[in-house]
C-alpha positions in Angstrom: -9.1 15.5 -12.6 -6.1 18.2 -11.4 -4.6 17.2 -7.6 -1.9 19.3 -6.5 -0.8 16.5 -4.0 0.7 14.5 -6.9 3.8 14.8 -9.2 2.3 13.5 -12.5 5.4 13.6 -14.2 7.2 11.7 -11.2 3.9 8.9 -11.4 4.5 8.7 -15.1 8.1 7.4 -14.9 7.1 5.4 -12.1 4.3 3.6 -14.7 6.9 2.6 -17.4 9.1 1.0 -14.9 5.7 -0.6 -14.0 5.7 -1.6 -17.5 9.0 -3.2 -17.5 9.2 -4.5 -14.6 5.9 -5.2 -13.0 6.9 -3.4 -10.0 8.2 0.4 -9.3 9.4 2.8 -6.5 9.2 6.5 -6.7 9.8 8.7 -3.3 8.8 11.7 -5.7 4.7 11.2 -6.6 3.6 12.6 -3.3 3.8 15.7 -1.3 5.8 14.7 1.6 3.9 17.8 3.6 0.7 16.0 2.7 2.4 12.5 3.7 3.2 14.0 6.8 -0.3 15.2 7.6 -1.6 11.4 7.1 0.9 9.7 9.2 -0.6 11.9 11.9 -3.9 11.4 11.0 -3.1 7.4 10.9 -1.6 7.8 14.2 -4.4 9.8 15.8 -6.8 7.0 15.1 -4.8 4.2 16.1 -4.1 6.1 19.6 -8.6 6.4 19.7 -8.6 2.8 18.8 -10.0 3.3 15.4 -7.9 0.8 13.7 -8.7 -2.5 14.2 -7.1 -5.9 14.4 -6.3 -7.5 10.7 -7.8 -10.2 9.4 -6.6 -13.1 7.1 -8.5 -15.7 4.5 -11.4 -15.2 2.2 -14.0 -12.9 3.2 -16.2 -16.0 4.1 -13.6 -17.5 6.4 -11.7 -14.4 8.3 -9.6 -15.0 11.0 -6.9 -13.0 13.2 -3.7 -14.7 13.7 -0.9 -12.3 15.3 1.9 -14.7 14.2 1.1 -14.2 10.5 -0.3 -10.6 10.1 0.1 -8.5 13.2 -0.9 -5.1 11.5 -4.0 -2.7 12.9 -5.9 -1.4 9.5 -8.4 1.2 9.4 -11.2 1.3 5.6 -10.8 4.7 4.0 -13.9 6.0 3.3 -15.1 9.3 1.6 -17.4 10.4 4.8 -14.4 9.7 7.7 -12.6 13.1 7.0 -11.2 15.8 4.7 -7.6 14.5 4.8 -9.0 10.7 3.7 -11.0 12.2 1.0 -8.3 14.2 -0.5 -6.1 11.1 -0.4 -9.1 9.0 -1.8 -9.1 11.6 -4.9 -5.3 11.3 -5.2 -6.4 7.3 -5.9 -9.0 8.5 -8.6 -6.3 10.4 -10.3 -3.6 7.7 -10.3 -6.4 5.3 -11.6 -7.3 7.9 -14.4 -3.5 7.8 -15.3 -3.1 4.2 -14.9 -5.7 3.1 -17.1 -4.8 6.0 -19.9 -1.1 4.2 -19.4 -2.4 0.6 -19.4 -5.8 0.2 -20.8 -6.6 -1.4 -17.9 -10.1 -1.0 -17.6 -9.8 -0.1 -13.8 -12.7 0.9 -12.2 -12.3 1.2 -8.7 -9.8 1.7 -6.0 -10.0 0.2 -2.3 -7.5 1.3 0.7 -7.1 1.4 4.3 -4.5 2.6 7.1 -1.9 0.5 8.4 -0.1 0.5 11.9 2.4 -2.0 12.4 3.0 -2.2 16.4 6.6 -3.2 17.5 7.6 -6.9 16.6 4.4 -7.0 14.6 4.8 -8.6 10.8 3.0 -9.9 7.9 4.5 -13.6 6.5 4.9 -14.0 2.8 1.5 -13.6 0.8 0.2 -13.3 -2.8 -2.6 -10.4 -2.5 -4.4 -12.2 -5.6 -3.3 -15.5 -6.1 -3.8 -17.3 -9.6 -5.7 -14.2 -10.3 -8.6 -15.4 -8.4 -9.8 -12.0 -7.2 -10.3 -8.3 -8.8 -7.5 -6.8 -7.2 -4.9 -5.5 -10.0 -2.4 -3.1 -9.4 -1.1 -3.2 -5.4 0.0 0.0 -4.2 1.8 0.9 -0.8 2.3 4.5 0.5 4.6 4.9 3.5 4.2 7.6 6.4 7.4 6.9 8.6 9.2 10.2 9.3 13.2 9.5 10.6 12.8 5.9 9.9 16.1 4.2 10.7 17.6 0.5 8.9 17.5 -1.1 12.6 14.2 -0.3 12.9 13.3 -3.0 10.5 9.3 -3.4 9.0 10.9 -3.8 5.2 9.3 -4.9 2.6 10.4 -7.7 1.1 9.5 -8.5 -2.7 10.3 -11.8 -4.1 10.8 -13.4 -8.1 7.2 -15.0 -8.9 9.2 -17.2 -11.0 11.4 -18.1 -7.9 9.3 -17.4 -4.5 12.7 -18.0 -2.3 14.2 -15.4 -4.5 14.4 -11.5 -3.1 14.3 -9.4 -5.6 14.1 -6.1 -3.8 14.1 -4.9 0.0 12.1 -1.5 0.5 12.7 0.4 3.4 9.5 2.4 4.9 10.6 5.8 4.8 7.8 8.5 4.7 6.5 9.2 0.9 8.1 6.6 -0.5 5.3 4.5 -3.0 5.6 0.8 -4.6 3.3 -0.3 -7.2 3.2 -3.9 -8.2 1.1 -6.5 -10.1 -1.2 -7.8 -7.4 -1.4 -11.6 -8.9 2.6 -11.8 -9.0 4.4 -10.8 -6.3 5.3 -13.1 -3.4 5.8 -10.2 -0.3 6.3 -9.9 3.1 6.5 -7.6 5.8 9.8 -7.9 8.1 9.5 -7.5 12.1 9.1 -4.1 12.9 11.0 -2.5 16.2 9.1 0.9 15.8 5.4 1.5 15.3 5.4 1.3 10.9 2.5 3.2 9.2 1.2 3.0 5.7 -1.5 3.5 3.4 -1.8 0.1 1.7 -4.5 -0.6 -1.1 -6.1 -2.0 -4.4 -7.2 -0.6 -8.6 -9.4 -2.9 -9.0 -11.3 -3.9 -12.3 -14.7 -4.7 -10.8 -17.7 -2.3 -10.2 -19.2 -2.0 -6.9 
């Protein structure tokens, strides 16, 4: 599948420090034009009060709590507009790739908006802990044009060998993309003093 929104040679390189590290930054895979076009779009919904209020805890026990997660996060799905399902197929491709890369045996991908208000965070987390759920490959897109150091909303990515040990500190900055193992990686979301948007999400190895 061809997608002119993505750099495959830029996603490549990004994949074999994926390899050797089990985490990689590239600022070069997407488009920043198309970036652009879905940090409006993510902003246009959360001003219509499309995204909602995040939840934490197994799907069976959910619960909001504004001192651990404070984000807004809106389900991409093929039917909500062009833009989404454009960025949906960009998934497809990078999971095509991926699983050429890896033999991963990925079969799906899952992804939603994220709107981080001001002094909103999200405490250190595991997204799949002792690799007790599907969820493989964590990705995060950024969509935060002129985004200054003192606004803050950094991610924070910590040793799994060492959880109290920060290994790297990415700043948001529009187009910039992080891939890491989804059962490894202590991470947390610093305080934000601006609104902080992303595109946040999952290759998973289960079927629907």
């Amino acid at each position: 599948m061809e997608q002119k929104q993505i750099n495959l040679s830029a996603l490549r390189q990004s994949f074999e420090k994926l390899a050797e590290n089990n985490w990689a930054l590239s600022a070069e895979v997407f488009a920043p034009d198309f970036c652009a076009k879905l940090a409006q779009e993510c902003q246009k919904l959360y001003s219509e009060g499309e995204l909602k209020k995040a939840s934490i805890g197994s799907s069976g026990n959910k619960l909001t709590a504004a001192e651990i997660r404070g984000d807004f996060t809106l389900w991409l799905d093929e039917g909500n507009s062009p833009l989404q399902q454009e960025f949906l197929q960009c998934l497809e491709v990078i999971r095509e790739e991926l699983n050429q890369f890896f033999f991963m045996g990925l079969k799906r991908v899952e992804s939603h908006f994220a709107f981080y208000p001001p002094e909103a965070g999200y405490d250190k987390h595991i997204d799949n802990p002792r690799g007790a759920s599907h969820r493989k490959i964590t990705f995060v897109l950024y969509l935060n044009e002129s985004w200054q150091k003192d606004h803050g909303g950094e991610l924070s990515l910590y040793n799994p060998e060492n959880p109290d040990e920060l290994l790297a500190t990415v700043q948001p900055h529009l187009g910039q993309l992080i891939f890491f193992r989804s059962d490894l990686f202590p991470h947390q979301v610093e305080k934000s003093f601006n609104p902080r948007l992303s595109l946040t999400g999952w290759f998973r190895d289960d079927a629907l």
